[in-house]
C-alpha positions in Angstrom: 91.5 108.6 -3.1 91.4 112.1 -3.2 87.6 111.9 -3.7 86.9 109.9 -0.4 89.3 112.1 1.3 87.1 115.1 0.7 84.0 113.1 1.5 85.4 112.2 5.3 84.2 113.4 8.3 86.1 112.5 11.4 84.2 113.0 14.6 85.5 112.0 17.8 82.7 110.8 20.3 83.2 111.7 24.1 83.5 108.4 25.4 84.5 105.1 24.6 81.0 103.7 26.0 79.2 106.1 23.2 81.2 105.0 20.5 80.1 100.7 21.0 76.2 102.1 21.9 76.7 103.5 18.4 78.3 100.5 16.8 76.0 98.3 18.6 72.9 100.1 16.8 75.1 100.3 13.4 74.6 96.5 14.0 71.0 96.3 15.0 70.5 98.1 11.8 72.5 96.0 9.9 74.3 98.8 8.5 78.3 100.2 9.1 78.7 102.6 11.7 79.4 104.7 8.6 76.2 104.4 7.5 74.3 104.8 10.5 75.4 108.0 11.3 75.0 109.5 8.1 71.2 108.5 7.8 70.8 109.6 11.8 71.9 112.8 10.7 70.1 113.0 7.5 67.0 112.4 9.4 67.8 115.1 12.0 68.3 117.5 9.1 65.1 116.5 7.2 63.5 116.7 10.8 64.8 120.2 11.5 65.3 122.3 8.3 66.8 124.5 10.9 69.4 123.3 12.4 70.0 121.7 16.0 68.2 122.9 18.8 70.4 123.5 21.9 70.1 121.4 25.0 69.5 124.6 27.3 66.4 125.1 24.9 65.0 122.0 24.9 65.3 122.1 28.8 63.8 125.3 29.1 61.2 123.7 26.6 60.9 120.8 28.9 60.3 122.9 32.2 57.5 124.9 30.5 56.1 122.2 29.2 56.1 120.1 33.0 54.9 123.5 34.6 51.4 123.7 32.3 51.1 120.1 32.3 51.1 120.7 36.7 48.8 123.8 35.9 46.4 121.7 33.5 46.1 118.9 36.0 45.4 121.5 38.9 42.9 123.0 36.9 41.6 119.3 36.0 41.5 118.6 39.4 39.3 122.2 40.5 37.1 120.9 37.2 36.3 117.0 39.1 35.6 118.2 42.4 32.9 120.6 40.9 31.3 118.1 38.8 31.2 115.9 41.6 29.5 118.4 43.6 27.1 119.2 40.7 26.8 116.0 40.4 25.8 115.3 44.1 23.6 118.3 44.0 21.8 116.9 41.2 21.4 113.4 42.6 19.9 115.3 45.9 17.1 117.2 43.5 16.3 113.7 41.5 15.7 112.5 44.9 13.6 115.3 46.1 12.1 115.8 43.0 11.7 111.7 42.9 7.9 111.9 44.2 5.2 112.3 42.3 4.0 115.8 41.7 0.2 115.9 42.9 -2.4 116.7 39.8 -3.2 119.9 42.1 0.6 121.8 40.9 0.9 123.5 37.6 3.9 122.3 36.4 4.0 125.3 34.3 3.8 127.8 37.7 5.9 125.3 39.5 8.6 125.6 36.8 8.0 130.0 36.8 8.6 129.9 40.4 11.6 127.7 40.2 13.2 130.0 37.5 12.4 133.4 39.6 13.8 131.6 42.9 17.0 130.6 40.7 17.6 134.1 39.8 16.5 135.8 43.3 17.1 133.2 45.9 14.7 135.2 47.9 11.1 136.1 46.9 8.9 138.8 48.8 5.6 136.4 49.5 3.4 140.2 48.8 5.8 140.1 44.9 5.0 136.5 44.0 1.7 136.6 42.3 2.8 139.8 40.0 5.7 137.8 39.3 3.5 134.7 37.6 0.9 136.5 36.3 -1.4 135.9 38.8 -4.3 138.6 40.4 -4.4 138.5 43.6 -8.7 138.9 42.9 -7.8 135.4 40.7 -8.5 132.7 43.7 -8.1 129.6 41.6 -4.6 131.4 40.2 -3.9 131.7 43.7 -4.7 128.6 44.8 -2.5 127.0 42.2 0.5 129.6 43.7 -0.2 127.6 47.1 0.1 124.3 46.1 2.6 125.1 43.7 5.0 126.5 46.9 3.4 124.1 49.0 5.0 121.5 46.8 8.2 122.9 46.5 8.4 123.8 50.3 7.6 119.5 50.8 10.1 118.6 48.7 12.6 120.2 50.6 13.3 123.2 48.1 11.5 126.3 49.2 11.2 127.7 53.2 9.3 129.8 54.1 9.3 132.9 56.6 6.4 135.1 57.3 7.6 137.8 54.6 9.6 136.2 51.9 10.2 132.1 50.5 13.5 131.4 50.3 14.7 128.5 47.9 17.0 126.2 49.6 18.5 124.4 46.6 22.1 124.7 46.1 24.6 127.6 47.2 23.2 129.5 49.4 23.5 133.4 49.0 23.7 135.1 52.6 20.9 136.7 53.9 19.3 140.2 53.3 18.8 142.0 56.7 15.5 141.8 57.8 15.1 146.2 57.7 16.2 146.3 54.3 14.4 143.1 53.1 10.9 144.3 55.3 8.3 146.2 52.3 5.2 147.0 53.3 2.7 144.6 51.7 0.2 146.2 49.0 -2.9 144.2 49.3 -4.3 142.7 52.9 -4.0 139.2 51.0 -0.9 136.9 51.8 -0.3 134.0 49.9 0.8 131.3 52.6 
């Protein structure tokens, strides 16, 4: 007797209602009340080497927890609307770039330009043909830069003023002042 006396714990539940929820799981388990509680606790123990974590914690836990998942979704959100964008942008370029490239373009000096117009936005026409490689004594090179900007100008990507090709394709940067952008040309020849 005096053995189970020192192995009793009394606990005293909070309400009435708690204590048959209890009971009523004992019985799901098909265990005694007694029984049920111990191996909760054990588990909570083996769980938790460190003891009980304290409700104010684990709400503070919860509200930082709610407050990244909001942050996450936002950022989620920011991240779908840009792809959908990119994604409208890129469907726009398939369907310019749909039609067939005449045998006249060099896809190689097409694909120069392109890169040179991604960085720049804005290309001086008298800067072009140094920019490829081209001479401007070289009139097949040049007549390759034509159709090459002649393509990309039909297909909706390039415009064209009478000093500078601008590429139209997505964001647009704004534009340089006309004084600032003005150089005087080098050579008498302009690529149109």
């Amino acid at each position: 007797m005096k053995t189970l006396k020192r192995r009793a714990v009394y606990i005293y539940l909070p309400t009435e209602d708690m204590v048959a929820r209890w009971k009523k799981e004992a019985d799901r388990y098909g265990t005694s009340l007694s029984r049920f509680v111990t191996e909760v606790v054990d588990d909570a123990i083996r769980d938790n080497p460190a003891g009980l974590t304290s409700k104010e914690e684990l709400e503070r836990d919860l509200r930082a927890a709610r407050e990244e998942i909001k942050a996450v979704k936002e950022r989620l959100d920011s991240a779908e609307t840009t792809l959908k964008q990119a994604q409208g942008t890129i469907a726009d370029y398939r369907q310019q770039l749909s039609r067939t490239v005449p045998t006249s373009v060099d896809t190689e000096l097409t694909g120069t330009l392109i890169e040179h117009f991604i960085k720049r936005r804005v290309l001086p026409v008298d800067e072009v043909p140094d920019m490829v490689g081209i001479s401007l004594d070289d009139p097949k090179g040049l007549a390759q830069l034509r159709a090459s900007i002649g393509f990309l100008r039909a297909v909706g990507l390039v415009e064209s003023t009478m000093f500078e090709w601008r590429w139209k394709g997505g964001a647009k940067r704004k534009s340089i002042p006309a004084a600032v952008r003005r150089r005087p040309a080098r050579v008498h020849h302009r690529v149109p």
